[in-house]
N, C-alpha and C positions, 0 to 999 in steps of 0.2 A: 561425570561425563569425560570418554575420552578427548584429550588434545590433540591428538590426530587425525587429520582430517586423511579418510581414504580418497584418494583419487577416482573419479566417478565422473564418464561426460552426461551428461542429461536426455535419456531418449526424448524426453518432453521437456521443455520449457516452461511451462504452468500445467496446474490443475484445475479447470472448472467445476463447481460443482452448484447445479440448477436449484432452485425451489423443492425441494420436498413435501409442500402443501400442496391442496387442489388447487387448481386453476383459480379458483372464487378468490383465495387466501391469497395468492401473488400478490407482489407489490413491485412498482420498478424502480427496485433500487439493487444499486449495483456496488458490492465491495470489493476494493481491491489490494493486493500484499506485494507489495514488486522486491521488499528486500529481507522476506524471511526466508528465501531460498537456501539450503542448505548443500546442495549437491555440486562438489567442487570437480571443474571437467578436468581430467588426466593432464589436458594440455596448458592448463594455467602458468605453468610454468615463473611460480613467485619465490622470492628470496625469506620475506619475511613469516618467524614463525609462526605456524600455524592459529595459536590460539590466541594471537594477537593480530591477524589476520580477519579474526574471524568476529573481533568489536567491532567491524563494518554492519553486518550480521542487522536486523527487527528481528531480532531471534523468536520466536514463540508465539507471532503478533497473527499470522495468519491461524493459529491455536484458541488465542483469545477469542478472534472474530468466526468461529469453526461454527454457533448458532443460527449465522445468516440464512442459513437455508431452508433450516427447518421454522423459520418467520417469514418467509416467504421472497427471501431476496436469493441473488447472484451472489456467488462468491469465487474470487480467481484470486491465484495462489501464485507466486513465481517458485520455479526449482531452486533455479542456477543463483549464486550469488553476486550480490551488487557491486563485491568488487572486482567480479569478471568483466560484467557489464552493468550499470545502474541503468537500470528503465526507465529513470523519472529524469533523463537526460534527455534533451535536444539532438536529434543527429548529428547537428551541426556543431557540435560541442568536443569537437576532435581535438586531443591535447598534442599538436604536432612535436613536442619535446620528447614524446612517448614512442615515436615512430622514426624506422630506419629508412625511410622512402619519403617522399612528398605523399600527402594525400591526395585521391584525384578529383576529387568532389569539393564542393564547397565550407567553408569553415565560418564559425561565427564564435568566435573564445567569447565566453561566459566569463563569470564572476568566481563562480566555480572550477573550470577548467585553471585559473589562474590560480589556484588553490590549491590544485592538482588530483580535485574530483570532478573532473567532468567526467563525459560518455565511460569510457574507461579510466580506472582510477590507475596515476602513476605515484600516489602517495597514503598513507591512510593519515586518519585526525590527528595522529601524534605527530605528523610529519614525517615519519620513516617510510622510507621506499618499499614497493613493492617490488620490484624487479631489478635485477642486477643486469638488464641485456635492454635492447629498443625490442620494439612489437614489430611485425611487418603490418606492411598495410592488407595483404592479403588475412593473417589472423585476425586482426580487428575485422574485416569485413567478415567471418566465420562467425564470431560471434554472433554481430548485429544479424546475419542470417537466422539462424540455429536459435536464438534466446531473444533477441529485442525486438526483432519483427513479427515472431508469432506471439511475443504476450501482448504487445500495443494492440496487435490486430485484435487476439480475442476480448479486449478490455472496450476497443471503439466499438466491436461487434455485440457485445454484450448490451452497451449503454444506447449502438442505435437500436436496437430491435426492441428495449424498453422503449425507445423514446417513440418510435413507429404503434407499439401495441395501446401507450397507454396514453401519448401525446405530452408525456412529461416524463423525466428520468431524474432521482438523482442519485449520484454516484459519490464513493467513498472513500477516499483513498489514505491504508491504514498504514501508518510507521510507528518507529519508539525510536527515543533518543535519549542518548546520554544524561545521564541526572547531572551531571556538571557539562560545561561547554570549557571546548579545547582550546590548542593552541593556534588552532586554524579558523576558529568562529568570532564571527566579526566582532562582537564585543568581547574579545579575548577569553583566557581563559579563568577555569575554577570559577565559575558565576552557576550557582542553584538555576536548576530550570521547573520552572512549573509543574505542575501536574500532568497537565492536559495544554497541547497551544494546537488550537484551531487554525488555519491558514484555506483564506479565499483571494489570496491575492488581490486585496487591498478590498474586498466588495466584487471584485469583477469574475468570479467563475463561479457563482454562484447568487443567489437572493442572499440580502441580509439577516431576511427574517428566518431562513434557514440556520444559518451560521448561528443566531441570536439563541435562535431553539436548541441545538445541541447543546451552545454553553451551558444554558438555564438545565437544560437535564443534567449535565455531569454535575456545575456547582452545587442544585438540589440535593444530588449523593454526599454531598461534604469536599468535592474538589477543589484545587484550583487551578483557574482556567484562565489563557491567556491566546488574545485572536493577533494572528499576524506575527507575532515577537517569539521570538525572532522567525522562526518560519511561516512564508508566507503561502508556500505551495509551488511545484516547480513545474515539472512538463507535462504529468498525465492528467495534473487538475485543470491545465492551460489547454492543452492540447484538443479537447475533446468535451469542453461547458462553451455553452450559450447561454446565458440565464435570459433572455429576451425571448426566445425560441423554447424554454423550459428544460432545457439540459444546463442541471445544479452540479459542480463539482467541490468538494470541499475536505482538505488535505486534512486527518487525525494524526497527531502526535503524543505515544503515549511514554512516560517518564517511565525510565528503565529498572530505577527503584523499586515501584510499585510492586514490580512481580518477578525479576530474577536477581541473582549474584553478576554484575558484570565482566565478572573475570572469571568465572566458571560456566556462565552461559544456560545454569540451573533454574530453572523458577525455582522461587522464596517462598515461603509460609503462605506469605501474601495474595500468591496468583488463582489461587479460587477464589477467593472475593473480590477480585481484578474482574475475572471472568464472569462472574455471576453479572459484575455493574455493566462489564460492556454488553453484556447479552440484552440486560435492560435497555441499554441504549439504542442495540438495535430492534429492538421492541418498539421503542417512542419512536423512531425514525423510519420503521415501516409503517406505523399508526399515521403520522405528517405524510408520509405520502400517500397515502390511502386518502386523508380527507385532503389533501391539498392536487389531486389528480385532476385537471379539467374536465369541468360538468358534472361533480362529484357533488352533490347538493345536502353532505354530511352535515348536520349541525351540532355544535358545540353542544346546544340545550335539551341535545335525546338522550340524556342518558348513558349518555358514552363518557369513562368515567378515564379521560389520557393517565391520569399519576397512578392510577391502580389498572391497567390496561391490563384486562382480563384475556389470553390469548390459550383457554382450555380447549381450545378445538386443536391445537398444535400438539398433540401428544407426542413429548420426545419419547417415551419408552413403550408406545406398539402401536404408533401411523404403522409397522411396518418398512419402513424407509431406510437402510441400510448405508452408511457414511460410504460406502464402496459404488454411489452411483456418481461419484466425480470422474468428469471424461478427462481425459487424458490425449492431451493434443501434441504432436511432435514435431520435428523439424522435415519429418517427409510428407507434409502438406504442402502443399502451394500459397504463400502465404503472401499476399498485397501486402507494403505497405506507403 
């Protein structure tokens, strides 16, 4: 893989890409990638090289989770990268050190931002600067236009129109992380991470028994799994779960081991049988929401066999359904946020 990254602004901000099953097969769940974006805009205007740059990167994560749709879920994709802008950021998480002006809006420093990743990042994990110059406040506000507004919007629009159709939604919010933690992560650095760390922000953006269900599927495959530790889940699982109301959000973390080179950015040997288990995953996780839908009067004792969850009406190789019905949404929408 080349180390250069072509300069590239983003016509789109994300990819959506719908259900490819009949209507009968849908399920409302909703998966989302905010930082395997690869498409670096011309105006980034960053010091540091490129391919160290770009260990910001869920490199390939939106790749892993590419089966969503044809099991009958949502899948949205970011372009741009996280460290243009991270989506899984608070607005209010403006890192004023970053900036040549006052911001004119409200701020709320984070834990993060003090770190020097919040909203936009002025540092990456290693602690080396991204930029040699301040932002203006007008560029920052460019971004959040063009890339943070319309992926939130299509991600709250996705998970209400599940949560409207089916009276429940849960939603999925997919990363990868470093196989070691750095010099900027709270329990310092060179500490092994898990396999897999689930984050429902302590129980509260989701059911437990949700949470509970996906560990028991990944540890079944031979993982291991770890809830809350260290990530607990940040803004897109906060911003947009009711678990009282039926809107389940619950942040994946997949070790970066697993399936690439971190310094090459390559998948490894490994990432087809990464790929094959997450697909499973999301297999059991459209199955739980299927029977766990309100009024849904499925029973355990029909027959219905979860660990060998037969899904032969999904034909990936002639539904007919072509990977090219992902919509492509841009920044000359009008976008609420």
């Amino acid at each position: 893989m080349s180390t250069v990254i072509q300069p590239h602004f983003p016509s789109v901000a994300y990819v959506l890409t719908t259900p490819r099953t009949t209507h009968d097969h849908d399920v409302p769940v909703v998966f989302d990638s905010p930082h395997s974006g690869t498409r670096y805009p011309a105006d980034f205007g960053h010091i540091v090289d490129p391919i160290v740059l770009r260990r910001a990167e869920d490199t390939h994560v939106d790749t892993l989770f590419a089966a969503a749709p044809d099991l009958g879920a949502t899948l949205i994709a970011a372009t741009f990268p996280r460290s243009y802008i991270d989506a899984n950021r608070s607005l209010l998480d403006i890192d004023a050190a970053l900036l040549d002006a006052t911001w004119p809006g409200p701020i709320n420093v984070s834990r993060k931002t003090e770190k020097g990743i919040g909203l936009v990042w002025r540092l990456l994990d290693t602690g080396e600067a991204i930029y040699a110059r301040k932002l203006s406040v007008a560029e920052v506000q460019a971004r959040i236009a063009k890339c943070y507004a319309p992926y939130h919007k299509a991600v709250r629009d996705a998970i209400n129109s599940a949560h409207k159709h089916y009276g429940a939604v849960w939603h999925v919010n997919c990363h990868s992380m470093p196989a070691t933690s750095s010099v900027i992560s709270e329990e310092g650095p060179g500490i092994a991470r898990a396999d897999f760390v689930l984050g429902d922000r302590e129980g509260t953006s989701c059911s437990p028994a949700f949470t509970t269900f996906v560990s028991v599927v990944l540890k079944e495959m031979g993982y291991n799994v770890k809830i809350n530790d260290p990530y607990k889940g940040v803004e897109l699982v906060r911003a947009y779960s009711d678990p009282e109301t039926n809107k389940h959000s619950l942040q994946i973390e997949i070790n970066r081991r697993l399936y690439m080179n971190e310094d090459t950015r390559e998948p490894n040997d490994n990432f087809g049988k990464l790929q094959q288990d997450i697909t499973r995953l999301i297999e059991e996780i459209a199955a739980y929401a299927h029977d766990n839908m309100p009024g849904h009067r499925h029973h355990h004792d029909c027959g219905h066999d979860h660990a060998q969850h037969d899904h032969a009406h999904h034909d990936h190789g002639g539904h007919g359904h072509s990977h090219g019905n992902g919509h492509k949404h841009g920044d000359g929408h009008n976008h609420d946020h």
